[in-house]
N, C-alpha and C positions, 0 to 999 in steps of 0.2 A: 504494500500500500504506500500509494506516494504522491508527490505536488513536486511544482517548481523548488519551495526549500526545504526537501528532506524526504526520506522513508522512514518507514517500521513495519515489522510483523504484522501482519490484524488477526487474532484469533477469532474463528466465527465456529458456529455451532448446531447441529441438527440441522433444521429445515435452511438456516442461512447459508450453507456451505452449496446447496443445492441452487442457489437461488443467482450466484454470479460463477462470473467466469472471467479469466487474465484476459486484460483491458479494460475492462468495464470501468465507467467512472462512475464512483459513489459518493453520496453525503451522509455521515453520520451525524447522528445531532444526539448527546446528554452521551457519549463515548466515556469512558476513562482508560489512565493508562494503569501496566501495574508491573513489577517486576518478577520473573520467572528465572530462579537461576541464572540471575544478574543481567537476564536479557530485558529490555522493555519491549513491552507489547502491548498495542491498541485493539482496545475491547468494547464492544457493542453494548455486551449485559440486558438485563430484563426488562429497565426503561429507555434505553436506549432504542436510538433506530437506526436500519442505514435502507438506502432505496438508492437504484439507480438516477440518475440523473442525464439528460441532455444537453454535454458542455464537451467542450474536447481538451485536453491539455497538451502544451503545446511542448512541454518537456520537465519529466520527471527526475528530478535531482537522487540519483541513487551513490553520488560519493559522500551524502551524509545521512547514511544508513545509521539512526540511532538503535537499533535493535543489537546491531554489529559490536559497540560498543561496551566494556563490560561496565554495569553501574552497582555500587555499592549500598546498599538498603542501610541505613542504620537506624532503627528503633526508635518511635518517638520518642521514647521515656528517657532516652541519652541522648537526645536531642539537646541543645544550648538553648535552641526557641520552639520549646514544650508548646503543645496546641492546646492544650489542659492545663492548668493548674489547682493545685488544693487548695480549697477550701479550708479556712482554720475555723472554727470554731471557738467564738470568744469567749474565755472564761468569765462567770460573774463573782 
């Protein structure tokens, strides 16, 4: 899966695997990404959608394969800037 600035993987699923074929151009729309054995891959998921579309691309950038690349997952909870934080509860 690709565009003018970049590719990646797109994992697809059951009925969605049936549904395209190499070249086709598609738009996903509420996609995320997620990491697999340090690879990133773009994913459809259960709200998500993708549908064919009628556009042409005029050249797909394949020498910034991010999937290619190994990426390193580290844990939010070791994270520096935690998406959560505790709650303290103030003593009376």
């Amino acid at each position: 899966m690709g565009d003018e600035t970049g590719s990646i993987v797109l994992t697809l699923w059951e009925d969605q695997i049936r549904r395209f074929a190499a070249n086709d151009v598609v738009e996903i729309r509420q996609g995320y990404t997620n990491l697999f054995k340090g690879s990133l891959r773009l994913n459809v998921g259960r709200n998500g959608r993708i549908e064919k579309v009628d556009r042409k691309l005029e050249k797909i950038n394949t020498r910034n394969n991010l999937s290619e690349k190994t990426h390193i997952q580290i844990p939010w909870y070791l994270s520096e800037s935690r998406p959560f934080s505790k709650r303290r509860k103030k003593r009376r």
